[in-house]
C-alpha positions as CSV (number, residue, x, y, z in Angstrom):
1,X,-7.7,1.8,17.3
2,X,-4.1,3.0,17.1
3,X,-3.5,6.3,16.3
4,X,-1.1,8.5,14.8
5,X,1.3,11.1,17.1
6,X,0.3,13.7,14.0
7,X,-1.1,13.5,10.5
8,X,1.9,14.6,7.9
9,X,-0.3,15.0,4.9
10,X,2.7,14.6,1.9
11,X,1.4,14.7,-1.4
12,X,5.2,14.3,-3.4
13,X,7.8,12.8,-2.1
14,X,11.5,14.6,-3.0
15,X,14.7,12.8,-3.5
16,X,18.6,13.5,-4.0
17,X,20.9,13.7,-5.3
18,X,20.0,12.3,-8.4
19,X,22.5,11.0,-11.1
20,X,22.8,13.2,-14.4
21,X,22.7,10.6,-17.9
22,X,25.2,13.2,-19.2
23,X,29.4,12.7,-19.1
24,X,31.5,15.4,-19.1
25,X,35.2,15.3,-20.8
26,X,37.5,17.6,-19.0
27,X,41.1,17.2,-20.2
28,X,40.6,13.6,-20.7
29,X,39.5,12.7,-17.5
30,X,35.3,12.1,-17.4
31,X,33.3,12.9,-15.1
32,X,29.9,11.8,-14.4
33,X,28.6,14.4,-12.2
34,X,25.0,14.5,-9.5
35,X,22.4,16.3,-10.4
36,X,22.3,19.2,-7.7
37,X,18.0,19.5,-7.7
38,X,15.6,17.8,-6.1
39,X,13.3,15.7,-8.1
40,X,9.8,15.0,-7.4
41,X,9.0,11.2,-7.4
42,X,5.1,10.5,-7.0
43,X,3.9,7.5,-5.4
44,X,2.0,5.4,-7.3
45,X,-1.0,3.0,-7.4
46,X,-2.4,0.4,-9.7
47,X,-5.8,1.1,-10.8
48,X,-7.5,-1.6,-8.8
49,X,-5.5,-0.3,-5.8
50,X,-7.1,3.2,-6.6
51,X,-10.7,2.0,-7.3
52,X,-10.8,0.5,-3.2
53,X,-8.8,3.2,-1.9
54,X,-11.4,5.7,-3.5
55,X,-14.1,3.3,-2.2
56,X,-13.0,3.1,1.4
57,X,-12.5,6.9,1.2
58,X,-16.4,7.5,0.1
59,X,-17.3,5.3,3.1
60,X,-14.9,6.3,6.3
61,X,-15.1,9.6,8.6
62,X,-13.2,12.5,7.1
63,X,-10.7,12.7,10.6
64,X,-9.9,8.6,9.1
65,X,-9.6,9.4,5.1
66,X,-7.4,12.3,5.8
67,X,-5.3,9.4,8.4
68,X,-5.5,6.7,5.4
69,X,-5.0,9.4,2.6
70,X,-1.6,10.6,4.2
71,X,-0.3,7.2,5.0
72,X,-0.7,6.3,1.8
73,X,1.2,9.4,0.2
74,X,4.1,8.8,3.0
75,X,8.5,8.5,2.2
76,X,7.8,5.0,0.0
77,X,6.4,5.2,-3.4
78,X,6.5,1.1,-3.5
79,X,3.0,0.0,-3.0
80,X,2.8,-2.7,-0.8
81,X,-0.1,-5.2,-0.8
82,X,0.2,-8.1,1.6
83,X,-2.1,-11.1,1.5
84,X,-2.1,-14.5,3.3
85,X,-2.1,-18.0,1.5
86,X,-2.7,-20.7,5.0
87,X,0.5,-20.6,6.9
88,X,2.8,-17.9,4.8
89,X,2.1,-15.1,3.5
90,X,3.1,-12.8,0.1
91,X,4.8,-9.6,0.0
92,X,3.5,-7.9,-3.3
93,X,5.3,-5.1,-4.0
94,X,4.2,-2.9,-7.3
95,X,7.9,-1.5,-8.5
96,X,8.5,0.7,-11.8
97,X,8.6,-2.4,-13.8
98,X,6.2,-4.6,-12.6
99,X,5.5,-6.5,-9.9
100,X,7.7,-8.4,-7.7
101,X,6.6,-11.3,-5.4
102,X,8.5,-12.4,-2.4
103,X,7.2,-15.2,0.0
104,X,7.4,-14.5,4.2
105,X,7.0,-17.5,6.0
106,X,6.2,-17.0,9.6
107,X,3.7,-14.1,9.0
108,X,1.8,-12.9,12.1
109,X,0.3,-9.8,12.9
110,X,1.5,-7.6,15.6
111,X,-1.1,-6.7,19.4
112,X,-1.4,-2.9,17.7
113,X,-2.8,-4.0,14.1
114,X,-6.3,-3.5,13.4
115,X,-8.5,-3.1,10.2
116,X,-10.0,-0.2,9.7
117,X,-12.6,-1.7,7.0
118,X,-13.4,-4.7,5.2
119,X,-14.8,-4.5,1.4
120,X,-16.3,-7.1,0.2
121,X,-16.0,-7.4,-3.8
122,X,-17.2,-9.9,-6.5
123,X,-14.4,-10.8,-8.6
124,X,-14.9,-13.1,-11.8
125,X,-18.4,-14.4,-10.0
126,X,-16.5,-15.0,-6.8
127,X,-17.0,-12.7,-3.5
128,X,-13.8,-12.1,-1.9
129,X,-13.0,-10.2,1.2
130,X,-10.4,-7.0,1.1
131,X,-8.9,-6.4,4.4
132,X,-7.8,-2.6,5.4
133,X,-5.1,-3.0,7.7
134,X,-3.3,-0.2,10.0
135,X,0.0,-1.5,12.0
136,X,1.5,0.1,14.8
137,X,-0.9,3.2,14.1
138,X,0.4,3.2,10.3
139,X,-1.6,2.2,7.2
140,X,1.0,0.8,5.3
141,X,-0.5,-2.6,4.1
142,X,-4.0,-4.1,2.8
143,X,-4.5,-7.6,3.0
144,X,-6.3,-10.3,1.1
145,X,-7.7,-12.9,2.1
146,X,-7.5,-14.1,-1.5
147,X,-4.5,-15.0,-4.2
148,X,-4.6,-12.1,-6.2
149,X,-1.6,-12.8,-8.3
150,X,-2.6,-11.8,-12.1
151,X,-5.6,-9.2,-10.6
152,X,-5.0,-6.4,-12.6
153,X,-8.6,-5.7,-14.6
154,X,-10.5,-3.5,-13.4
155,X,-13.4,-4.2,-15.0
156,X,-13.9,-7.7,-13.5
157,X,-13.9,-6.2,-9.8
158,X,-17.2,-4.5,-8.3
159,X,-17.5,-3.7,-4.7
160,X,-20.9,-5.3,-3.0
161,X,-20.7,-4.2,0.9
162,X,-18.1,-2.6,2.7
163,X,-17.4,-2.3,6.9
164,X,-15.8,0.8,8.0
165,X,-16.2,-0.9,12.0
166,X,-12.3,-1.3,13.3
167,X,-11.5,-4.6,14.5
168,X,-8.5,-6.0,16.2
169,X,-6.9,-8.5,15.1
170,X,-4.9,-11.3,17.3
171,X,-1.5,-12.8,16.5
172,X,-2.2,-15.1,13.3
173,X,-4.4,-12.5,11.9
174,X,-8.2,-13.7,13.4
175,X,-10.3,-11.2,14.2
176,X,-11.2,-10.7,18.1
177,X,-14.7,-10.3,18.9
């Protein structure tokens, strides 16, 4: 399994400079000045992204929650689920406002990716497989082998078996055995 140089364990993320909402009038010239400070953006999760994150975490080795945990608190707030549909695959990104779908035709996985657990969880009667993913030593990404466009209650999902085994995955995203 790839690893990580160092774990940078980054609970808030800063950024600046940020533009003041106030305008200033100063001899009838305005000025819309930067806000000197820091603020603190938090990165955020949708509640059925937080309910298998918390669910993996129960199940892996602390050394590979505190990897996962970090990665998942790194520079982007933007959540980014990926998930495959046959021959393309969906970039679903969770912004401020909602979400925001963009198709990525071509999609393969790269020699380094592995998954560092599978969940397996019953959604409106259906069992469906959750894939952990970790790139290039990063866990940036979890992918679905499902279309989970409009999952967002958290009540319909229940977790029935999860596999904390790493597996390595080949070019078009088949597990090697």
């Amino acid at each position: 399994m790839a690893k990580r140089d160092s774990i940078d364990v980054v609970d808030e993320v800063t950024i600046s400079p940020t533009p003041s909402r106030v305008w200033f009038v100063f001899f009838g010239v305005m000025f819309y000045p930067a806000v000197l400070w820091n603020k603190i953006r938090r990165r955020t999760f949708s509640k059925f992204e937080e309910a298998l994150i918390a669910e993996l975490c129960s199940k892996l080795p602390p050394d590979q929650t505190l990897i996962l945990e970090s990665q998942l608190r790194e520079v982007n707030y933007v959540s980014h689920v990926c998930y495959k549909r046959k021959s393309e695959a969906i970039l679903f990104k969770m912004r401020p406002w909602g979400p925001d779908l963009k198709r990525k035709k071509k999609f393969a996985f790269t020699d380094l990716t592995v998954i560092l657990a599978t969940l397996t969880i019953l959604l409106d009667g259906k069992k469906c497989r959750v894939d952990f993913v970790c790139n290039r030593g990063i866990m940036s990404i979890i992918e679905f082998g499902i279309d989970i466009r409009g999952l967002s209650n958290l009540s319909e999902v229940e977790v029935t078996n999860v596999d904390t085994t790493p597996q390595a995955l080949d070019d078009f995203g088949q597990a090697l055995d």
